[in-house]
Backbone as CSV, one residue per row, in Angstrom:
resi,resn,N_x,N_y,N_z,CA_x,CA_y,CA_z,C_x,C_y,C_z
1,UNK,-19.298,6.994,-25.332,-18.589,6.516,-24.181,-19.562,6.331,-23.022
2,UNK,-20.206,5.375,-23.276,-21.483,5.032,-21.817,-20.473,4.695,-20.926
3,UNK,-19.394,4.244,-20.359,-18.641,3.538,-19.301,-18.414,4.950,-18.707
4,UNK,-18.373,6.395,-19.318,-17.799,7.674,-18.653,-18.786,8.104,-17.906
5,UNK,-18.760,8.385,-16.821,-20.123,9.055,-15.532,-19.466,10.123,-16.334
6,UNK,-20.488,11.357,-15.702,-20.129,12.582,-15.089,-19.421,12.441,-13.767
7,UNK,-19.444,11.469,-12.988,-18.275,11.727,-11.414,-17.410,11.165,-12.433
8,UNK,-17.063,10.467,-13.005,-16.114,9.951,-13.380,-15.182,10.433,-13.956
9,UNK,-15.937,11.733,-14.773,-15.150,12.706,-15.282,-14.724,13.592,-14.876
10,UNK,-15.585,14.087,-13.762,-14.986,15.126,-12.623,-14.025,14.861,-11.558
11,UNK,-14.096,13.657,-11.356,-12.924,12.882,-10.739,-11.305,12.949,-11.766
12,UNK,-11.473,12.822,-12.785,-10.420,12.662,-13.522,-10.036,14.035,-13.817
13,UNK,-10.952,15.031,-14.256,-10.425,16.437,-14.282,-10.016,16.618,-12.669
14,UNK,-10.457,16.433,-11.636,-9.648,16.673,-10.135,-8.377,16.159,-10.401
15,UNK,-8.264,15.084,-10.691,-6.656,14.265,-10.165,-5.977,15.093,-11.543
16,UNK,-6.226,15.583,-12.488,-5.574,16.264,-13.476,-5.027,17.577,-13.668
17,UNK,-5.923,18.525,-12.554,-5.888,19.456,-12.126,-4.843,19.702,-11.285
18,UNK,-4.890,18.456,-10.098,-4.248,18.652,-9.055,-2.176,18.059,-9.803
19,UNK,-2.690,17.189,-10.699,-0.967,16.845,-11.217,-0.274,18.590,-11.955
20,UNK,-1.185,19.215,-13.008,-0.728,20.442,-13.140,-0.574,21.285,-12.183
21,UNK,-1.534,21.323,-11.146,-1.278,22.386,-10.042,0.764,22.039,-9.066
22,UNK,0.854,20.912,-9.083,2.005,20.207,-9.016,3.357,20.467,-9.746
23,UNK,2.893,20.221,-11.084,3.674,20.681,-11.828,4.166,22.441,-11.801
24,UNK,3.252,23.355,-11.927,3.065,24.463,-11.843,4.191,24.920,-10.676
25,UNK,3.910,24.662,-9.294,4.223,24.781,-8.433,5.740,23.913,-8.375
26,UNK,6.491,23.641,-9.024,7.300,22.775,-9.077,8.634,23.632,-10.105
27,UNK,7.957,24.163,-11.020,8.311,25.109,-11.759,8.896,26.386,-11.504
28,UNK,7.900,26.654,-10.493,7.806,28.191,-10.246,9.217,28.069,-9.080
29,UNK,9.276,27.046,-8.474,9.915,26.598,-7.587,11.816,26.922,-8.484
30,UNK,11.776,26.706,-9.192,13.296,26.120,-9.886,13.442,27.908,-10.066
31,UNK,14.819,27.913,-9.792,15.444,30.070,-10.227,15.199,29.812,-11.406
32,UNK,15.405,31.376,-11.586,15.219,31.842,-12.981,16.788,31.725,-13.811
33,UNK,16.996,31.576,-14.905,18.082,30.948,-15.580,17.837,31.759,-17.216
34,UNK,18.211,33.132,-16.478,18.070,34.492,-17.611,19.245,34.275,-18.711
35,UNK,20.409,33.374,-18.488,21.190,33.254,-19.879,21.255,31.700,-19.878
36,UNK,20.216,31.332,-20.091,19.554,30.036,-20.852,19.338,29.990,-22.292
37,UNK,19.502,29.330,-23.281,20.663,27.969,-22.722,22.118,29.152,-22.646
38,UNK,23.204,28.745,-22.113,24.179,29.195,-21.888,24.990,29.561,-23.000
39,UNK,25.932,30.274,-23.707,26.625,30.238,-24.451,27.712,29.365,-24.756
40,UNK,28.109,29.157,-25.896,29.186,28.143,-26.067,30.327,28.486,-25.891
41,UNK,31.153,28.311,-25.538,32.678,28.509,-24.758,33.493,28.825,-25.926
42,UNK,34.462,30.056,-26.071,35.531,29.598,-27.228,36.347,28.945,-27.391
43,UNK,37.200,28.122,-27.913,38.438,27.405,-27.896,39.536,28.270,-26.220
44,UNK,39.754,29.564,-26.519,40.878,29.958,-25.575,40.131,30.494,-24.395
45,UNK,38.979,30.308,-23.902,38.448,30.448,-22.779,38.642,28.804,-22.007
46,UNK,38.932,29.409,-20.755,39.434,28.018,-19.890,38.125,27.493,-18.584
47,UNK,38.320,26.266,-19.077,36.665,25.770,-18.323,37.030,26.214,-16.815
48,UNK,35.615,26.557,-16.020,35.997,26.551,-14.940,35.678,25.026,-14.110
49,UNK,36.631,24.987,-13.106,35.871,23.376,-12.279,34.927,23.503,-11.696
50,UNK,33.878,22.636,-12.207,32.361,22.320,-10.998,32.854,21.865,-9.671
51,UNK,32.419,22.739,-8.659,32.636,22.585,-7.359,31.597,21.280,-6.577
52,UNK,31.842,20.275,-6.459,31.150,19.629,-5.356,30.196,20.692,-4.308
53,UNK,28.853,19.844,-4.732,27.878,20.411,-3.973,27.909,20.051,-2.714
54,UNK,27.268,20.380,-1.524,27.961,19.861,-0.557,26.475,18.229,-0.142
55,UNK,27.345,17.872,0.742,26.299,16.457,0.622,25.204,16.644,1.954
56,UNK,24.220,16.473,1.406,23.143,16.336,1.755,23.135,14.957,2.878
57,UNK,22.528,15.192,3.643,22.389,14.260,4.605,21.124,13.116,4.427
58,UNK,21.154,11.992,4.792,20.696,10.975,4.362,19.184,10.700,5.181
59,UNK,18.290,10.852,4.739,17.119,10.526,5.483,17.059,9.602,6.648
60,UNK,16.115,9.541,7.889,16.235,8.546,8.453,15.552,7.211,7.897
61,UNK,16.108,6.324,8.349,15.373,4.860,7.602,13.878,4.963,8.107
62,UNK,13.960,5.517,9.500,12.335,5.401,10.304,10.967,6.021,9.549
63,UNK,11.481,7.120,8.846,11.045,7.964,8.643,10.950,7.616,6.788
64,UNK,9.182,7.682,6.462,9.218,7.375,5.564,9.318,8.494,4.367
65,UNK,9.642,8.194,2.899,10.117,9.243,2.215,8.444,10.607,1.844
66,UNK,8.573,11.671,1.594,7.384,11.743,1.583,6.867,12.058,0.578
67,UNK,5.791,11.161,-0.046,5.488,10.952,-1.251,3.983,11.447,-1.782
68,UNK,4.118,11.817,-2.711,2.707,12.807,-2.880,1.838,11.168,-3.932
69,UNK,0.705,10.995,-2.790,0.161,10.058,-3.426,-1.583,10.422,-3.757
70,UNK,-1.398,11.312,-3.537,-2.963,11.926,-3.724,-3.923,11.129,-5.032
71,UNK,-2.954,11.092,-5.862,-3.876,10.475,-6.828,-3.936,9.218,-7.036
72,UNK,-3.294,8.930,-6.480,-3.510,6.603,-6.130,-4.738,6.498,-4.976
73,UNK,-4.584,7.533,-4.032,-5.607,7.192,-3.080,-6.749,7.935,-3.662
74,UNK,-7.198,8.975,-4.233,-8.231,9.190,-4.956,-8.613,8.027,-5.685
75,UNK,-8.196,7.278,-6.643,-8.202,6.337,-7.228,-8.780,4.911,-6.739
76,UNK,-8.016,5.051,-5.521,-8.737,3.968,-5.220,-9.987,3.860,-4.169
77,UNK,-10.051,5.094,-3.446,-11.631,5.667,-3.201,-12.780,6.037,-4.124
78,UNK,-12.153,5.887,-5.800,-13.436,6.000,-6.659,-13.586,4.947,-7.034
79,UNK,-12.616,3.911,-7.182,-12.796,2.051,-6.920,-13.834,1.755,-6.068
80,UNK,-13.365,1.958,-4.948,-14.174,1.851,-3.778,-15.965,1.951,-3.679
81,UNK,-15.562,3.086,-3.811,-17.199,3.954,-4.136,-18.214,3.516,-5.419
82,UNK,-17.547,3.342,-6.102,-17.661,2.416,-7.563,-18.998,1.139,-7.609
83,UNK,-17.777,0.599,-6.703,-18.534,-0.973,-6.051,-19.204,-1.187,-5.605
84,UNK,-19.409,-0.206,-4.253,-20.189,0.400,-3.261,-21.419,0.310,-3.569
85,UNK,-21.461,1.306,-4.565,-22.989,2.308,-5.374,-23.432,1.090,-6.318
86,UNK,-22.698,0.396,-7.238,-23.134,-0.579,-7.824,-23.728,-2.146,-7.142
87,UNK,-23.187,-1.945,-6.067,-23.723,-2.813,-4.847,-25.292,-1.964,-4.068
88,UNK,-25.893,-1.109,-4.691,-27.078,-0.995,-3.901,-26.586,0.250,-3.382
89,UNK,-24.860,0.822,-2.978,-25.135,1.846,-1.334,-24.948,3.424,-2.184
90,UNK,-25.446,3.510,-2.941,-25.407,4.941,-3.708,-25.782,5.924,-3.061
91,UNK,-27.429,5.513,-1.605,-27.588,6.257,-1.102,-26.825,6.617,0.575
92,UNK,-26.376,5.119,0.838,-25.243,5.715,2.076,-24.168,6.822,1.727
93,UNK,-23.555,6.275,0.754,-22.357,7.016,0.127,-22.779,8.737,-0.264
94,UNK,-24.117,9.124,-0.457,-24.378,10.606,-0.310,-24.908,10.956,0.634
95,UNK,-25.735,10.232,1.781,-26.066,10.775,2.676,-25.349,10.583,3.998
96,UNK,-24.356,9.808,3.764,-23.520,8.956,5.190,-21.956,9.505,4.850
97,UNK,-21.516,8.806,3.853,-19.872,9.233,3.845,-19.807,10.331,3.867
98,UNK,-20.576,10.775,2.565,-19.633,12.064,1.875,-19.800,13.529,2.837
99,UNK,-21.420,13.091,3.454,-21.474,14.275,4.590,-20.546,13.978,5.700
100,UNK,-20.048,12.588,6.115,-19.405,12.800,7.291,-18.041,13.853,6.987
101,UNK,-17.724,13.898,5.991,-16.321,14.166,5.510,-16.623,15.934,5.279
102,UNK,-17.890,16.134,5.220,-18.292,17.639,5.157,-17.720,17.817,3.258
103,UNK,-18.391,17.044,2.250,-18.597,17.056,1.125,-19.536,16.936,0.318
104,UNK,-19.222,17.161,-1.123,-20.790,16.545,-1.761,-20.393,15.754,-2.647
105,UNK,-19.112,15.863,-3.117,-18.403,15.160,-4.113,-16.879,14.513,-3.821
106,UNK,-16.473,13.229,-3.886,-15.028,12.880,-4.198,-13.876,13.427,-4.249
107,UNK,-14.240,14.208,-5.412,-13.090,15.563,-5.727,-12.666,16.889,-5.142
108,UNK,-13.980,16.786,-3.517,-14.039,17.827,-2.649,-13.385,17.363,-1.296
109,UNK,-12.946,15.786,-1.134,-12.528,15.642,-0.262,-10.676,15.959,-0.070
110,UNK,-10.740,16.741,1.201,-9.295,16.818,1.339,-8.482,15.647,1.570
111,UNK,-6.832,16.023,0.827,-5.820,15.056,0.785,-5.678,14.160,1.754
112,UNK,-5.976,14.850,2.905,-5.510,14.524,4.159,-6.599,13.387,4.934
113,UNK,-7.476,13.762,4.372,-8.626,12.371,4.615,-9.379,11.508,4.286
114,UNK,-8.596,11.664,2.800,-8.878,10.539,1.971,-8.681,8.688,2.347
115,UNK,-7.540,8.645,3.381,-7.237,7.507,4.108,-8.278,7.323,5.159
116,UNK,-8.581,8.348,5.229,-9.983,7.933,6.731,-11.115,7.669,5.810
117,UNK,-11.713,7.889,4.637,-12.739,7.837,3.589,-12.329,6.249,3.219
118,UNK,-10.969,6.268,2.605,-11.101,5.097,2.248,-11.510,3.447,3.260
119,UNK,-10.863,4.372,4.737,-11.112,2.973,5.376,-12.490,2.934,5.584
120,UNK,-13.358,3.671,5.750,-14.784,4.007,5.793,-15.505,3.108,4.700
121,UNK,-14.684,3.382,4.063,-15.604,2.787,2.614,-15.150,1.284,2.453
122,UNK,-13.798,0.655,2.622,-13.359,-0.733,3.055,-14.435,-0.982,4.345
123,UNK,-14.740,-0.437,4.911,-15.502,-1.349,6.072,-17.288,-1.252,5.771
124,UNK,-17.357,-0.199,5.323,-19.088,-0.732,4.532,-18.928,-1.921,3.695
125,UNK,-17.760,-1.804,2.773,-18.396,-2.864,1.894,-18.073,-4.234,2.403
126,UNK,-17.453,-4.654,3.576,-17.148,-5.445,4.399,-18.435,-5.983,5.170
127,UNK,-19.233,-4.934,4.987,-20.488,-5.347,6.406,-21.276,-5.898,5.388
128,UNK,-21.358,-5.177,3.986,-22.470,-5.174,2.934,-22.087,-6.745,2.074
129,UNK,-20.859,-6.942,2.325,-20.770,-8.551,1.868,-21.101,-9.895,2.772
């Protein structure tokens, strides 16, 4: 597999990591459901009625839903970076981005500023074309 870096792979174990860490946490989240699966009812036992949950109130339209996109924007900052480095800037991208961001690697940058990385990296390769 020559097309696989080592970032490439450490990138993919990050975004893989971070979907189980997700999952995990998602899990742990749901009660515990100690007479799972439930027993089967006898003929002369009488169902009880499911009560209407009560209704939840409707998001605002303004307000967007909030969506865990961590791994589309990883994704497309290793696009990015990709192009970048294969365009000549292998050495901006370790001595310019990744320190501005206080990193050494992709997979070290936080969620939260991956949108400031990416526009960083849209506007080098903007100058570099």
């Amino acid at each position: 597999m020559a097309w696989m870096t080592k970032g490439l792979a450490l990138d993919l174990l990050a975004i893989l990591t971070n979907a189980s860490q997700s999952a995990f946490d998602r899990i742990k989240e749901e009660p515990d459901q100690e007479n799972w699966p439930p027993a089967e009812k006898t003929p002369d036992e009488p169902e009880t009625p499911k009560q209407d949950p009560a209704p939840t109130p409707k998001p605002d339209a303004q307000e967007p839903p909030a969506v865990d996109n961590t791994a589309d924007l990883l994704t497309e900052a290793k696009n990015l970076l990709q192009s970048i480095s294969a365009a000549g800037g292998r050495d901006w991208i370790k001595t310019t981005l990744l320190p501005k961001f206080g990193v050494a690697k992709l997979s070290d940058v936080p969620a939260d500023k991956l949108p400031a990385l990416i526009e960083a990296a849209k506007n080098r390769k903007k100058e570099t074309q």
